[in-house]
N, C-alpha and C positions, 0 to 999 in steps of 0.2 A: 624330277626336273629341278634346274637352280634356276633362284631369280636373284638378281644384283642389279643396280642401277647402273643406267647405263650412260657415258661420256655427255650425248649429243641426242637426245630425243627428236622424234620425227614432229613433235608438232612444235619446238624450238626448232628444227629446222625450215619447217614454213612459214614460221612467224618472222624467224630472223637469221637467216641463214648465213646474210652475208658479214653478220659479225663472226660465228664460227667457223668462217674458213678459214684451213689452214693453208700452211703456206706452200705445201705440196702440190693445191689446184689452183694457184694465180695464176696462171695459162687459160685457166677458164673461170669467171667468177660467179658462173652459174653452176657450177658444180660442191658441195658440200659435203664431205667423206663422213661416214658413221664408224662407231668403233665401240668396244665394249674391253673393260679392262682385262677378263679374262682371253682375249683373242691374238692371235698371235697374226692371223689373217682373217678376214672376213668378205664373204663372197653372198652379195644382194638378190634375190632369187626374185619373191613376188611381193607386192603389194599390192591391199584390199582398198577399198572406198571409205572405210573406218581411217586410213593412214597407218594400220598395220604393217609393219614391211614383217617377212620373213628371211629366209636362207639358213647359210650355212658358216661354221668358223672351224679352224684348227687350232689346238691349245700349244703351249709350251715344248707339248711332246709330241708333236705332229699328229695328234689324234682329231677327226673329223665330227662336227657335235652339229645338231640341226638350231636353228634358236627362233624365238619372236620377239620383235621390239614394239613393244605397244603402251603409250602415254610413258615414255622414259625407261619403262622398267622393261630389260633386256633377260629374256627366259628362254635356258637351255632344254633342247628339247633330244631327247635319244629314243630308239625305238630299244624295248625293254631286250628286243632277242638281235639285236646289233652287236656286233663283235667290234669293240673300238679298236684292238690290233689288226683287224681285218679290212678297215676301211670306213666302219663306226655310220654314222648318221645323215644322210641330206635332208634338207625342206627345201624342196622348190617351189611350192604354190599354196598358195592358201583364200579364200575366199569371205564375203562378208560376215558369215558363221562365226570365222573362224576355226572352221575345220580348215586341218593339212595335208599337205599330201606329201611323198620323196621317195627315199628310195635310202636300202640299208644292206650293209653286207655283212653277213653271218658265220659263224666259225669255222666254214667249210668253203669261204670268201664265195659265195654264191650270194649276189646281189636280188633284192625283193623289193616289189613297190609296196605301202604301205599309205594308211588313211589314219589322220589322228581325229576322231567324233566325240564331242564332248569327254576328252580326256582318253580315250579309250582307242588305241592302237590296233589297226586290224590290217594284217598280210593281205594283199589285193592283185595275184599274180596270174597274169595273163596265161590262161592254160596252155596257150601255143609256146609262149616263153619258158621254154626248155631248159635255156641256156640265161635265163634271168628275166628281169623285168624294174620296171623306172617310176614313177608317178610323177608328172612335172604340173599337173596344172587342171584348175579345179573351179565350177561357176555355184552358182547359187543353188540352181538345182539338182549337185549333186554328181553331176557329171565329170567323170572323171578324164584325163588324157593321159598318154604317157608311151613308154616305148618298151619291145618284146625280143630278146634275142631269138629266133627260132634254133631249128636243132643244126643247120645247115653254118650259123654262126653271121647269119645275115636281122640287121634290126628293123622293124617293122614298128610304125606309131601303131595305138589302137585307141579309141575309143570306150569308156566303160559307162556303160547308161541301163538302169535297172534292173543292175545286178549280171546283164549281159554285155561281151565282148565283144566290139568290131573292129577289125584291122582296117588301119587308115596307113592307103602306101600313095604316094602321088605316081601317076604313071611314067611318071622320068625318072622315078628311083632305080637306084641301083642298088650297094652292100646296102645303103642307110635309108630310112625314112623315121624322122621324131615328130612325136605332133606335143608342142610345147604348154600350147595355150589354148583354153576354151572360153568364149563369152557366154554373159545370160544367153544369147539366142542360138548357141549351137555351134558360130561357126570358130573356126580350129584353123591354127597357126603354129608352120615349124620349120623342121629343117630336113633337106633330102640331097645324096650326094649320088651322082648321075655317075655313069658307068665309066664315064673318065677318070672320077676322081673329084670333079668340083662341087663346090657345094651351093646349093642354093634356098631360097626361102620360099614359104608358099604360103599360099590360104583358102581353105576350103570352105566355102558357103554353099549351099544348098544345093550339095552334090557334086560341085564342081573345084576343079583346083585351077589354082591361079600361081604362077611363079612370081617370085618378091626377090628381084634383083637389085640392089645397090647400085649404080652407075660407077659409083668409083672403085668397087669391086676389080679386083687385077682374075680376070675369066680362069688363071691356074687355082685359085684357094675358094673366091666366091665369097655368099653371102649366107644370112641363115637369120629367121624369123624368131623371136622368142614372145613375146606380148601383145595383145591387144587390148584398147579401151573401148568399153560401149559403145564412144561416138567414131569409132573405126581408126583410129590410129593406129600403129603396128613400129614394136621398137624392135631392134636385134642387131647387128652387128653384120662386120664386111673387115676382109684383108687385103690390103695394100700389096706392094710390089712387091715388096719386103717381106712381105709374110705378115705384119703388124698386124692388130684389129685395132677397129673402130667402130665405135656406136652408134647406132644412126634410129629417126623418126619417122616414119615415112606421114605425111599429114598431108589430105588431100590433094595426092597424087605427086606432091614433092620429096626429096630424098632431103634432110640435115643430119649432117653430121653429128656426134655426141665426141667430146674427147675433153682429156685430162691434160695433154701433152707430154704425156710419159713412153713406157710401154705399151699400152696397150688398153682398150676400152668396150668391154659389150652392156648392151641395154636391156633389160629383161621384163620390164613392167613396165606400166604407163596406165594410170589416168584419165577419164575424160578431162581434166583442168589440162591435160600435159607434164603434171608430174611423172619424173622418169625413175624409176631405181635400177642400179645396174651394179659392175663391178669394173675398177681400173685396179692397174697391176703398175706398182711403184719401179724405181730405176732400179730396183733389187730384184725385181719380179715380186714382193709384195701385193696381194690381192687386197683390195679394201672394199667396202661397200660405200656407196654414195646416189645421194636425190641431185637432182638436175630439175631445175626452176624453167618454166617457160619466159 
């Protein structure tokens, strides 16, 4: 692993966010981009209740590295048997621990979920996942989520809790079902694309699923769920007419929007305070990572 200091610390940005904004998110002045000298792009995955954020960047030479930014200092993270010509490194999720979770592709470009435990890297691949496997997202207790290609090349979320596997499909699924996010109590939020083609968001609590539609969602592209906070909020994303994304909140029972005014915006984490961490994609297509203040 590298550690280098990084631009724009997350607790400089909740302290004072809105003097390091750049001039790229004046369209929203609640938004605050993070960056790290070594990143060429940077795409905001999860953050913990410490103000840990995680994810992922690309270097210079297109190559994919997982990282943590915790108290300023920005640390690369690779899984040892990742193939960086092959597709290299994600971290999507990480939890109060500090353990992580993502997802890595190996020399034979066959993608594997994986767990970092107190330093220590461990393959966590859904045995039905034939055809690969993801880790996106991770609670206190250890539970894991994440997504399974089967042998038929259709993807399946599943669940990983004590060592054992449960597929988690919303019953509107069609090719897709991802289950992105878990809280302390179990329940689980993602994304599933219905036998049209559209995509939608869902949330499973205590056996049941619930669809998570955006209202401004255009019914061809849809919506899709990525995060929740303790006290029930659920951030993730929607596309316009145009095809655009957009980030959004959903906070008791209302839909806000999250945007940059660029390209393009999804949400991936959230806070009980309503801190958001997500990802906007600049007028170049540029991904960056960025907090979003309530």
């Amino acid at each position: 692993m590298r550690v280098v200091a990084v631009s724009v610390s997350l607790a400089v940005l909740l302290a004072a966010f809105a003097s390091a904004r750049p001039a790229a998110l004046a369209d929203n002045p609640q938004l605050t981009s993070i960056s790290a000298p070594q990143a060429a792009g940077i795409l905001a995955y999860g953050l913990n209740s410490n103000g840990d954020v995680a994810g992922t960047y690309f270097d210079g030479a297109g190559r994919y590295h997982g990282f943590v930014l915790r108290r300023g200092r920005f640390t690369t993270v690779d899984d040892p048997q990742a193939s960086a010509d092959n597709g290299g490194t994600f971290v999507l999720g990480l939890d109060a621990r500090r353990d992580l979770v993502g997802h890595y592709w190996d020399s034979n470009g066959v993608v594997h979920a994986f767990m970092r435990h107190r330093g220590r890297f461990t393959t966590i691949d859904d045995p039905a996942g034939v055809n690969g496997s993801e880790a996106s997202g991770i609670n206190p207790k250890g539970d894991i989520v994440g997504a399974y290609i089967d042998a038929g090349g259709t993807v399946h979320g599943f669940l990983r809790r004590g060592g054992y596997f449960f597929t988690i499909d919303d019953p509107f699924a069609g090719p897709l079902c991802i289950a992105s996010h878990i809280d302390p109590e179990g329940d689980i939020v993602g994304q599933y694309i219905d036998v049209d083609g559209a995509s939608h968001g869902f949330l499973f609590h205590e056996g049941s699923y619930r669809t998570i539609d955006d209202p401004n969602a255009a019914p061809q592209y849809g919506s899709w769920a990525r995060g929740m906070s303790s006290a029930g909020d659920i951030v993730g994303g929607y596309a316009d007419s145009a095809g655009r994304s957009h980030g959004f909140i959903l906070h008791n029972g209302v839909f806000s929007t999250i945007d940059d005014g660029s390209s393009g915006t999804e949400a991936w984490a959230v806070t009980p305070r309503q801190h958001v961490i997500g990802t906007y994609w600049d007028a170049q297509g540029v991904p960056h990572g960025f907090l979003e203040l309530p």
